[in-house]
Backbone as CSV, one residue per row, in Angstrom:
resi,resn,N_x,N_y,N_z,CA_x,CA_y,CA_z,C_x,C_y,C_z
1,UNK,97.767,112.971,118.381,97.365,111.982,117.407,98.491,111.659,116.422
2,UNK,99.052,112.859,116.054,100.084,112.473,114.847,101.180,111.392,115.812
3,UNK,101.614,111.497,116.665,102.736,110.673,117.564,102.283,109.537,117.644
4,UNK,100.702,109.405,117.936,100.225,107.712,117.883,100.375,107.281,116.320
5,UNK,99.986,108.046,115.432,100.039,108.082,113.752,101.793,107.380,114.108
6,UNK,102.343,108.242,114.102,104.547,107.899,113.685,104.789,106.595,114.675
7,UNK,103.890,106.417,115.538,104.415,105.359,116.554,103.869,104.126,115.792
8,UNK,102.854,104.085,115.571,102.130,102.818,114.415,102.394,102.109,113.552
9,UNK,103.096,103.383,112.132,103.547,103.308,111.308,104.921,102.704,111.175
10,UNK,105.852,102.879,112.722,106.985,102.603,112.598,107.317,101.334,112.966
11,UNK,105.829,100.948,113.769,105.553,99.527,114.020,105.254,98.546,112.878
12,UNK,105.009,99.231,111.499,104.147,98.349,110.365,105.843,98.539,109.726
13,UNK,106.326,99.318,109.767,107.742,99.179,108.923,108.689,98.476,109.479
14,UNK,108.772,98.298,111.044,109.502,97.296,111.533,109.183,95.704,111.383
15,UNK,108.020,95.751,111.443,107.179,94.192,111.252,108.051,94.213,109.720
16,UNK,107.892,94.945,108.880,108.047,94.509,107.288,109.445,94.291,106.616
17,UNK,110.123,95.067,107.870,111.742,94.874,107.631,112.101,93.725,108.172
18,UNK,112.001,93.278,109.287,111.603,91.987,110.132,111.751,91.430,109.882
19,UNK,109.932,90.795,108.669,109.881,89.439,108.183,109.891,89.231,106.641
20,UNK,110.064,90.280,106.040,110.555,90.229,104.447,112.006,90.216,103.600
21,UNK,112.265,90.579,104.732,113.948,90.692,104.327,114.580,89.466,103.356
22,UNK,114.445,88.740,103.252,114.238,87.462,102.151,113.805,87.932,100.555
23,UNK,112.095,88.183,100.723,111.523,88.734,100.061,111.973,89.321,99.080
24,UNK,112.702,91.311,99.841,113.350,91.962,99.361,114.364,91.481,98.469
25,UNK,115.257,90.717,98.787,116.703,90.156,98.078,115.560,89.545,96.817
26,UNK,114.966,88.366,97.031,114.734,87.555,96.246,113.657,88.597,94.989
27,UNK,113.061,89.418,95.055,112.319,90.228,94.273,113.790,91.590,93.607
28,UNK,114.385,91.575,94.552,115.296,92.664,93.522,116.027,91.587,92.802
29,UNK,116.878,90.944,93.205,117.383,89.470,92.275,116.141,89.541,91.077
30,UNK,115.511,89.297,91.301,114.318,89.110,90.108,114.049,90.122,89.020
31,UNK,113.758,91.222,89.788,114.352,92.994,89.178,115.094,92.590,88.067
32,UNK,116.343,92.783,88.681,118.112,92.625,88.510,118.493,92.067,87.362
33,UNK,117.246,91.034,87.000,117.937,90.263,85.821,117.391,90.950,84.614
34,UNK,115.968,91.839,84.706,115.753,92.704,83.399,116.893,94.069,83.411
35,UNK,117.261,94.616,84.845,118.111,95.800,84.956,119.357,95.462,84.281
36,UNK,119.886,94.038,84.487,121.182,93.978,83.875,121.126,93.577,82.515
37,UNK,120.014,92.852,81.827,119.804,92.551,80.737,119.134,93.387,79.544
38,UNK,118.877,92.888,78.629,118.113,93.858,77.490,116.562,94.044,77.956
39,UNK,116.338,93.819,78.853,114.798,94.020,79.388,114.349,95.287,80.498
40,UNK,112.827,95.215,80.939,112.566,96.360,81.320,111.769,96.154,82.707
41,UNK,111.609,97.091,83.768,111.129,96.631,84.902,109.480,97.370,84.416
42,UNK,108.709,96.480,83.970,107.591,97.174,83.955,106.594,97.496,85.305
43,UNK,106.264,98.659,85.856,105.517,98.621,86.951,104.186,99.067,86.498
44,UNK,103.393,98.619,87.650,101.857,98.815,87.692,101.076,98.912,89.364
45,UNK,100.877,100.138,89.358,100.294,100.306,90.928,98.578,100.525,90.491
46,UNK,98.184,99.943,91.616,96.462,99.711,91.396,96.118,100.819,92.186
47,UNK,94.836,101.697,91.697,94.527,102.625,92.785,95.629,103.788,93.005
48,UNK,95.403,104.002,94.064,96.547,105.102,95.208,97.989,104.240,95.002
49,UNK,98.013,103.178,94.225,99.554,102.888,94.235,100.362,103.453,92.898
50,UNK,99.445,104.092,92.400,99.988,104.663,91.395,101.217,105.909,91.619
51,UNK,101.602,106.007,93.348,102.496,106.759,93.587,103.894,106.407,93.310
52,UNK,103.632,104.661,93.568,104.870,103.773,93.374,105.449,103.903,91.550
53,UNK,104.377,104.137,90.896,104.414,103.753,89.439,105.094,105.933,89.324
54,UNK,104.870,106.585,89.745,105.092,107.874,89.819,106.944,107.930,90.226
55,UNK,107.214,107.479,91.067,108.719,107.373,92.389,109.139,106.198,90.967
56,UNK,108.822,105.347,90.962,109.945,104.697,89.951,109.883,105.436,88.485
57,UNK,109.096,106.179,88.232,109.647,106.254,86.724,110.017,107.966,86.873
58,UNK,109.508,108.652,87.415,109.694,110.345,87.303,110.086,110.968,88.879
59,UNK,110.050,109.873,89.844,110.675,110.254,90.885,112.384,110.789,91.096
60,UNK,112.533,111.503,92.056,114.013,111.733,92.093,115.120,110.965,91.850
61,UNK,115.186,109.699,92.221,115.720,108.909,92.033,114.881,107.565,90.867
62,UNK,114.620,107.869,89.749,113.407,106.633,89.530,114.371,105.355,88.882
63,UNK,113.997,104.290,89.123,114.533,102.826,89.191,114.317,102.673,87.640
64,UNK,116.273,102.135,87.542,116.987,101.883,86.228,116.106,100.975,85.271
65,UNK,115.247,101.057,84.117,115.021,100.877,82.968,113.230,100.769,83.648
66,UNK,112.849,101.352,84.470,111.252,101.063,84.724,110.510,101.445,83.453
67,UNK,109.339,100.977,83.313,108.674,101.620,82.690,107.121,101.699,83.067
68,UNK,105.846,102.064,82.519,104.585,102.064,83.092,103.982,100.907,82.195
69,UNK,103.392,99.376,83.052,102.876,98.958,82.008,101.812,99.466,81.320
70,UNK,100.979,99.514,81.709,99.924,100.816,81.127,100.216,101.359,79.984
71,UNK,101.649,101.805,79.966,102.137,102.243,78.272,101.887,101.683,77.344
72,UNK,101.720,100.229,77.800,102.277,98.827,76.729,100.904,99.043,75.863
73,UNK,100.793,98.997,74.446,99.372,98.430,73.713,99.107,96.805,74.254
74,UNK,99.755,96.147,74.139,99.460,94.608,74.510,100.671,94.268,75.215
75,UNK,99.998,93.382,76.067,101.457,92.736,77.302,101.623,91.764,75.809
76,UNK,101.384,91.184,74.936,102.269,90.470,74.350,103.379,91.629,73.546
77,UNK,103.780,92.594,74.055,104.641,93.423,73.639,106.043,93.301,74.501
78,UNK,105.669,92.709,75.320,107.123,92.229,76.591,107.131,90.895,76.017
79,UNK,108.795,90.698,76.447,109.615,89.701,75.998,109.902,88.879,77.467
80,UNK,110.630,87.688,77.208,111.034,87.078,78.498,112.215,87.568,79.305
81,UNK,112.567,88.647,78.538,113.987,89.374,79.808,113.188,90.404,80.256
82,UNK,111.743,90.739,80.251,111.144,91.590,80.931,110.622,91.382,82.071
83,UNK,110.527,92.011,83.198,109.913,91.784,84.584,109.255,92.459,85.001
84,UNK,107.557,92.425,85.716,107.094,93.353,86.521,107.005,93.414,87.492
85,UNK,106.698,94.721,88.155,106.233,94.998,89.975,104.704,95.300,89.654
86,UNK,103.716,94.585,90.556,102.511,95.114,90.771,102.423,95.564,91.938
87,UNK,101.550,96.651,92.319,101.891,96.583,94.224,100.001,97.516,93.943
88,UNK,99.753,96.485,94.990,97.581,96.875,95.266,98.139,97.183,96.873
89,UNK,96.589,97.805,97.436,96.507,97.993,98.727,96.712,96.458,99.074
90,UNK,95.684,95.485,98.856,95.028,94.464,99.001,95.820,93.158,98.069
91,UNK,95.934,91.853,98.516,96.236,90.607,97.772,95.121,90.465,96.868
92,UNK,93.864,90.780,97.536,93.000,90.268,96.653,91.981,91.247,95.314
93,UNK,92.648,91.874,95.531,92.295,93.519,94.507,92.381,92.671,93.301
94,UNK,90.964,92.691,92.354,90.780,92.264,91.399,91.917,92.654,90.392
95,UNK,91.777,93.930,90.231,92.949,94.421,89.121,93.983,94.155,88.858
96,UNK,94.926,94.262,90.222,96.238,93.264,90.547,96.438,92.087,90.212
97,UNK,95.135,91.258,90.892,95.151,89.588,90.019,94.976,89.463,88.689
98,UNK,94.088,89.979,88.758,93.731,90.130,86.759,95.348,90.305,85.928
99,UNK,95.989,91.380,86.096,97.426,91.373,85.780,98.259,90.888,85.947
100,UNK,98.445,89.826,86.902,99.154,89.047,87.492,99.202,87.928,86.533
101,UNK,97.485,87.409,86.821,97.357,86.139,85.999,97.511,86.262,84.329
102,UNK,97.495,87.586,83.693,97.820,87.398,82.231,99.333,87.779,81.920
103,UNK,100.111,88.319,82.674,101.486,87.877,82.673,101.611,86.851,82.834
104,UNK,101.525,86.009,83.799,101.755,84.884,83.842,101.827,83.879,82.753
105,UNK,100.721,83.949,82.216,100.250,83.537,81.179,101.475,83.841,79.736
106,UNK,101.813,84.636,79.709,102.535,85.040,78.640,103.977,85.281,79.507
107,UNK,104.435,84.418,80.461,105.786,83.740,80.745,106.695,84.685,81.457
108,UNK,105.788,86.572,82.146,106.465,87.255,83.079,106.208,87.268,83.975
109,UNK,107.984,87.318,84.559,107.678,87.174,86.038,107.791,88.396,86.656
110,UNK,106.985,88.032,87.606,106.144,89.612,88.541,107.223,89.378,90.074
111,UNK,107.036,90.356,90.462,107.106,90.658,91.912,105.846,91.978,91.977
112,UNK,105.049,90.974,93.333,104.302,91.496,94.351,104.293,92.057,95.065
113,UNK,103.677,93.202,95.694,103.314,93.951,96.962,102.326,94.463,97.213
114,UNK,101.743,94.141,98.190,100.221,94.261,99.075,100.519,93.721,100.061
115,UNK,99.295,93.699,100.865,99.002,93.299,102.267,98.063,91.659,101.765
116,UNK,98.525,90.977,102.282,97.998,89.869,101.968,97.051,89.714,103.056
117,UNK,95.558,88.905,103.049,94.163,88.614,103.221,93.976,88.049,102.602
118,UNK,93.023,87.151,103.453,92.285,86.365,102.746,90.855,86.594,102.055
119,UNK,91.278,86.007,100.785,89.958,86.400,100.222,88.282,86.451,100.365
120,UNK,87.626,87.484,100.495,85.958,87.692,100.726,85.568,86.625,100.044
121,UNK,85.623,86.388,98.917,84.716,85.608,98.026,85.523,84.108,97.802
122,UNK,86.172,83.617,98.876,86.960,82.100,98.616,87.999,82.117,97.983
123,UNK,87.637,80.930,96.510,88.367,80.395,96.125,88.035,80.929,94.228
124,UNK,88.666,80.794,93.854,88.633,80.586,92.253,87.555,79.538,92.168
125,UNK,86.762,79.805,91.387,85.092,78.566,90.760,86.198,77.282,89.998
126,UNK,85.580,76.492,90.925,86.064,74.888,90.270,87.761,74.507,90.586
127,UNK,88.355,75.537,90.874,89.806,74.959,91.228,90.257,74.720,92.990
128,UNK,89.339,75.543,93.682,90.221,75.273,94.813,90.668,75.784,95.252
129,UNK,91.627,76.980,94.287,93.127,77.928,94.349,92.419,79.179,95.113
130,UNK,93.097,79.808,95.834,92.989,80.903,96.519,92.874,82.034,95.673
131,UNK,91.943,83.253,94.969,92.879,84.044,93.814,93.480,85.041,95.236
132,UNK,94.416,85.256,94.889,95.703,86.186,95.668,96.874,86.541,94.882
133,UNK,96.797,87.486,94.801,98.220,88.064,94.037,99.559,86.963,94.881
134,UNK,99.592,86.968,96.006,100.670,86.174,96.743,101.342,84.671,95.913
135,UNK,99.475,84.243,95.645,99.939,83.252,95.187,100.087,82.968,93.369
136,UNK,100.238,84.084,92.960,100.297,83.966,91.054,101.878,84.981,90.803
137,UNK,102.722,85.525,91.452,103.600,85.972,91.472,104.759,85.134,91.773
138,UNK,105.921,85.764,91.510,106.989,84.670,91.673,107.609,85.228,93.082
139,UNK,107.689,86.849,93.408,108.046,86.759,94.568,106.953,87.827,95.551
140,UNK,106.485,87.760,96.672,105.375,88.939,96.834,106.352,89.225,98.104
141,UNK,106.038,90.630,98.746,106.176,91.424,99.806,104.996,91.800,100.654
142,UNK,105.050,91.004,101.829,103.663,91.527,101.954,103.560,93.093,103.338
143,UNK,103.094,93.726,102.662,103.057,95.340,103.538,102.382,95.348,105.028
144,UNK,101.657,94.255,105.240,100.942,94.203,106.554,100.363,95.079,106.860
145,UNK,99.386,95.482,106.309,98.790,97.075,106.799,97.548,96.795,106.913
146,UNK,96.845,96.160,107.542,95.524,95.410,107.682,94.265,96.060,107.941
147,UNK,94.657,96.792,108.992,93.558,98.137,109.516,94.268,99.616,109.840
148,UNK,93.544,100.552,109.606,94.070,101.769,109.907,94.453,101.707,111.694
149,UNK,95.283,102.746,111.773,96.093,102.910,112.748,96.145,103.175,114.124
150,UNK,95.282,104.730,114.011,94.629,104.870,114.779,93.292,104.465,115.307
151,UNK,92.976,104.299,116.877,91.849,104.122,117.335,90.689,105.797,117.686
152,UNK,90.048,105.808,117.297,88.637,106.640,117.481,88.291,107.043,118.770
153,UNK,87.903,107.903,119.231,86.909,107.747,120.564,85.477,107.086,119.806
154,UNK,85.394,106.621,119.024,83.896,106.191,119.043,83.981,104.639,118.693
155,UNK,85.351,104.235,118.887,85.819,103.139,118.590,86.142,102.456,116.915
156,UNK,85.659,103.234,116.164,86.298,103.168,114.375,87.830,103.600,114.899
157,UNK,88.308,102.709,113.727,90.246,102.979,113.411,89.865,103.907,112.052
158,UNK,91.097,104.891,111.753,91.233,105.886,110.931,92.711,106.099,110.753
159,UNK,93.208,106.144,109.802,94.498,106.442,109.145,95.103,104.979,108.513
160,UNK,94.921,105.407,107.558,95.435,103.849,106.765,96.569,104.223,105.855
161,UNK,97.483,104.146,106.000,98.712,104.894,105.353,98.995,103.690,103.905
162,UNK,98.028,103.321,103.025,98.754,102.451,102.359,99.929,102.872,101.488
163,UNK,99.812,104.237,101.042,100.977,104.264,100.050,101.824,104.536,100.380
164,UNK,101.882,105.066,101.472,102.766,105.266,101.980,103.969,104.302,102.504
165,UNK,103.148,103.048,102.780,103.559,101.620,103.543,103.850,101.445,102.117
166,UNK,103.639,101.214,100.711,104.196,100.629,99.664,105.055,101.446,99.780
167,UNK,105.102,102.477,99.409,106.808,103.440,99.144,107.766,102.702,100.157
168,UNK,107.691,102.620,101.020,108.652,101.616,102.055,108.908,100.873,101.510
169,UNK,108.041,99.655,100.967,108.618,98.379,100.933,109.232,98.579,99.230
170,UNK,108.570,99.424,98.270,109.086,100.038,97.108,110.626,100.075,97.226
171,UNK,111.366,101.252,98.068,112.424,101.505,98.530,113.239,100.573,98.979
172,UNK,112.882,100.096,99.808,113.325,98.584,100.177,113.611,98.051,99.730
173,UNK,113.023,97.665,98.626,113.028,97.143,97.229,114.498,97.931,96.355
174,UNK,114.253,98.798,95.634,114.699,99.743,95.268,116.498,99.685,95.509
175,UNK,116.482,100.166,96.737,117.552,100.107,97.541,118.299,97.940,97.737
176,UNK,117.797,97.440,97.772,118.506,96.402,97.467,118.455,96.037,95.985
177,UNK,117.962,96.189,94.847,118.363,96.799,93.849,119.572,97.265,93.364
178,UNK,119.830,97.747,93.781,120.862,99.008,93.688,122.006,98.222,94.251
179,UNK,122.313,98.220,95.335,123.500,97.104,95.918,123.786,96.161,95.256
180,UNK,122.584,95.208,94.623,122.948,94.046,93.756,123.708,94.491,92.614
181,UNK,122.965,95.776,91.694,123.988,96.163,90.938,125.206,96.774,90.797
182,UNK,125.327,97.091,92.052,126.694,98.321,92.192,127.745,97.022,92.436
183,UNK,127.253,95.562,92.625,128.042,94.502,93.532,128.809,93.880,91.750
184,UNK,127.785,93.956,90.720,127.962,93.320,89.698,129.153,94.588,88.675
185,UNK,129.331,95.626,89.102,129.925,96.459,88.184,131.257,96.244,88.454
């Protein structure tokens, strides 16, 4: 089982290296400009992504000026050289959007990560708009991790590696990060 588990997984990290690679650049670029400036990378993991919010600020290596938004008393406490990462299992994880859309609101720009889906419940009442983290962020990553991994003998799938799949694309992240700045010194 674990070999079908590593064979799966390496399939969801190849898909994500694949077709994000864009992504990556364009969200550390985004990073990059609070890392090099007087500003701060504020992160926020929803749920079990709170491992990501763990690895950037107290991890071995944790990413240059992060901080937890969660710390903040009021997001009107960030300035416009500030930037966040949100990263949910899900695009459509209330919490994630909810944070998304009141940064927004008060003029920071986010980078995204989840698995993007479409939303259970439509659209936003009266607009039309999809709510999706994908689409209220300036750059998203999407993790592709849709269903767990393995198949069952009773036919249920089981093993859903999400945080694991964020720490990837985290790193990913992270790691082009890092190049951008080592390029600017």
């Amino acid at each position: 089982m674990l070999k079908i588990f590593t064979t799966q997984l390496q399939g969801v990290f190849n898909r994500i290296a694949g077709s994000e690679e864009f992504a990556f650049e364009d969200g550390a670029r985004l990073l990059a400009q609070a890392a090099v400036g007087d500003g701060r990378i504020y992160v926020h993991g929803v749920k079990e992504m709170k491992a990501i919010e763990a690895e950037a600020t107290d991890g071995a290596e944790p990413l240059g000026s992060a901080k937890l938004l969660s710390d903040l008393d009021s997001y009107h406490d960030l300035t416009d050289t500030d930037r966040a990462l949100i990263v949910s299992r899900f695009s459509t994880d209330e919490e994630a959007v909810n944070t998304a859309k009141a940064l927004k609101e008060l003029g920071i720009e986010v980078v995204g990560i989840s698995t993007v889906i479409a939303p259970v419940d439509g659209t936003e009442p009266g607009t039309g708009v999809v709510e999706s983290l994908e689409n209220l962020v300036d750059v998203h990553i999407d993790m592709k991790l849709k269903k767990p991994l393995i198949p069952g003998d009773d036919g249920e799938r089981f093993g859903f590696p999400s945080s694991m799949t964020a720490l990837y694309v985290y790193y990913g992240l992270a790691f082009t990060l890092r190049e951008m700045l080592e390029e600017q010194e």
